[in-house]
N, C-alpha and C positions, 0 to 999 in steps of 0.2 A: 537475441533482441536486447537483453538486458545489457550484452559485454557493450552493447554500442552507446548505451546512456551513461555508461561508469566515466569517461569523459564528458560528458557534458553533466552530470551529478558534478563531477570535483569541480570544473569553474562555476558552478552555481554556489555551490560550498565555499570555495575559495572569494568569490564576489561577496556573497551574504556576510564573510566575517570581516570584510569595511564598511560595512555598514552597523552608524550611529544602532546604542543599545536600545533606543525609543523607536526604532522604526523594524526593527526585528521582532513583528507582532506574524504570528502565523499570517501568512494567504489563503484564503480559505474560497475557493471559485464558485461560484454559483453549479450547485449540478453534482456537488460533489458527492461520493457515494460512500456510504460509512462500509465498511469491509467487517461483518460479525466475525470474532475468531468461533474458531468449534469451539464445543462442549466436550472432554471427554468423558465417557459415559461411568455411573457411578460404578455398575455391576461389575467394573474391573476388580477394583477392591473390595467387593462385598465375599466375604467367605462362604455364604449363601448361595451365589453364582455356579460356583464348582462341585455344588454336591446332589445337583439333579440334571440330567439329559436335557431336560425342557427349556430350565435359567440360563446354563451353557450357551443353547442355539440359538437363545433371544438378545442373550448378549452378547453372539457373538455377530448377529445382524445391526445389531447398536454399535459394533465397533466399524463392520463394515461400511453402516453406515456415516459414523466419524473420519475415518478414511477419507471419504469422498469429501465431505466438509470441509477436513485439509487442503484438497486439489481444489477445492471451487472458492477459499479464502486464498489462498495463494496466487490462484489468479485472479481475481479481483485485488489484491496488495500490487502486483505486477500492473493490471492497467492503469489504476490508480499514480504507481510511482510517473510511467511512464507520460501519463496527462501531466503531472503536478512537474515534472521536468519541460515536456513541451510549452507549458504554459508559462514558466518561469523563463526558457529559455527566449518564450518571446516579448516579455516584458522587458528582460535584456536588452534584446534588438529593437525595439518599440523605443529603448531609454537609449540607446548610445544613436541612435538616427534622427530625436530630436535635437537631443545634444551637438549633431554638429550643425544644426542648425536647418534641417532638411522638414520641410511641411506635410511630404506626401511620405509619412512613413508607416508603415504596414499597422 
């Protein structure tokens, strides 16, 4: 899914950098969803961790569960990129359809 946005990413990129430095204000869409990255969990580094069975297993259900955190930020980064592309790419076509001077455009 991703390799199919990596063209439409670079003319978005490529468009954005002729455009005036005043008007290159983030888009920010209504709806948007803030993507939390994980935490990784302290008891990796704690030397206290490794010197009983109990800390071991609790830490190591705190890394499993960080893992997952990883998978479920990363897909939310991914639908996120994939919206902020869509929705750029129809502002695009929204802006070259007026331009030629067309009333009924998307």
């Amino acid at each position: 899914m991703i390799s199919r946005l990596v063209p439409a990413c670079f003319s978005v990129l490529v468009a954005a950098a002729s455009v005036p430095a005043r008007a290159q204000e983030p888009f920010v869409a209504p709806g948007l969803r803030y993507c939390a990255p994980p935490i990784r969990p302290n008891c990796v580094d704690e030397t206290e961790t490794y010197k009983a069975a109990g800390k071991r297993d609790a830490c190591q259900k705190d890394v499993e569960r960080f893992v997952q955190s990883v998978f479920a930020y990363r897909q939310c980064l991914n639908i996120e990129m994939e919206r902020a592309v869509r929705q750029t790419n129809e502002t695009l076509q929204r802006f070259r359809c007026r331009a030629k001077g067309d009333r009924k455009c998307p």
